[in-house]
N, C-alpha and C positions, 0 to 999 in steps of 0.2 A: 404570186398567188397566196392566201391565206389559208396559213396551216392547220385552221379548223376546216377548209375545204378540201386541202389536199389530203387527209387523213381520212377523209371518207371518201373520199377517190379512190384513193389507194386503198385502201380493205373493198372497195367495192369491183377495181378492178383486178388484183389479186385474187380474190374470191370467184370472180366470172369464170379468170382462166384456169384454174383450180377445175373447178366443176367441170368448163365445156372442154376443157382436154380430158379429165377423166370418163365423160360421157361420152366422147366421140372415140377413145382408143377401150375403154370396157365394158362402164358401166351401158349404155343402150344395149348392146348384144347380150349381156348377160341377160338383164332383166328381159327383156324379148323371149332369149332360149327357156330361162324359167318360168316363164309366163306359157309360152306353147305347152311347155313340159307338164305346166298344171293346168293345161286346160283353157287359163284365160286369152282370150285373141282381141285383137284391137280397143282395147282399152285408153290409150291414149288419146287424150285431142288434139286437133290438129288446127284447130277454126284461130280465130285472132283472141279467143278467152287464153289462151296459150301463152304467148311472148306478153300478153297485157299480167297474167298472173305471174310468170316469173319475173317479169322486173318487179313487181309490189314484193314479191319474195327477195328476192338480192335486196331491196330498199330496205324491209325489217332487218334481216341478217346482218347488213351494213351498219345502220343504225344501233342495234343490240352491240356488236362487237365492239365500234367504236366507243359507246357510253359504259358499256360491262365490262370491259375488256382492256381494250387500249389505252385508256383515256387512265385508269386505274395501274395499271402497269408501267407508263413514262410515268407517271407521278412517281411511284416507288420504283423507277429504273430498273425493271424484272424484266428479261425476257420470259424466265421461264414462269412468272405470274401469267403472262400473257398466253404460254401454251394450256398453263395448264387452265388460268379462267376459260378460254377459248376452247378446249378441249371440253371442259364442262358445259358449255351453252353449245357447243356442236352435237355433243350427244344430248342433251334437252330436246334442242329442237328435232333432231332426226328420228329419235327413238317416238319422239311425239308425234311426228307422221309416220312413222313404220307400224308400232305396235296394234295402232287402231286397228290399220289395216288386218295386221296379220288374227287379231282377236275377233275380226264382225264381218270381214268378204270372205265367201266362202272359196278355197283352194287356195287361198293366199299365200307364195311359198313360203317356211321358215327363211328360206336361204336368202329372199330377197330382201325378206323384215331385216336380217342381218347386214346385209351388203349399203341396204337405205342407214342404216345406224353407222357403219362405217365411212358411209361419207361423211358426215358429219363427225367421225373421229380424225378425219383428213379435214378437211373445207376450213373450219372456223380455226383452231389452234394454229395453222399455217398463215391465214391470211393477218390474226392475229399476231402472230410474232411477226411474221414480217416487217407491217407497217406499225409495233409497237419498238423494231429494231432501227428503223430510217427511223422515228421522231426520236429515240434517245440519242442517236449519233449523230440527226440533225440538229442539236443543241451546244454538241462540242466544236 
């Protein structure tokens, strides 16, 4: 297969599991508990806008990392290019969806703004090195 396809495979599906293991073993319960605790209740959608918006989300993320990230890092053989670009575009994007929130819906928890920006200090910098570590050492 072609190693322009498999490299967004690969950040696409590193990144999936990244996230849906984080959310099924913490992140849901949390943000639930903090949500009840401030008051918000069923906030989440559940209709097919759902799975249709989170794969456009993993597609940008995907996309972003590979071109900002990975693609830049095997060129210059950096893993830790890769965490740390990756680290920078994970808090970009996270803190860009937390902070809104936490600055214009009202009760919005601090704790969750927080917890949202932390994935995104986990998510991209991991999926990042990973698959910027298989294409430098699928070269040798």
């Amino acid at each position: 297969m072609n190693t322009n396809i498999l490299k967004y495979l690969s950040v696409f599906v590193v990144y999936f599991i990244l996230d849906v293991t984080y959310q099924v073993t913490f992140g849901i319960n949390f943000s639930q508990s903090v949500q009840e605790e401030a008051g918000i209740r069923e906030i989440f959608t559940t209709d097919i806008q759902n799975p249709i918006l989170i794969l456009i989300w993993f597609s940008i993320m995907t996309t972003a990392i590979v071109k900002l990230v990975v693609e830049p890092a095997v060129e210059a053989k950096s893993i830790k290019d890769a965490l740390f670009k990756g680290l920078l575009l994970g808090i970009t994007a996270y803190a860009t969806l937390a902070l809104p929130n936490g600055w214009s819906l009202t009760n919005f928890p601090m704790a969750l703004v927080l917890e949202i920006i932390m994935e995104g200090v986990l998510f991209a910098p991991i999926a990042s090195a990973v698959t910027a570590w298989w294409l430098i050492n699928k070269e040798h």
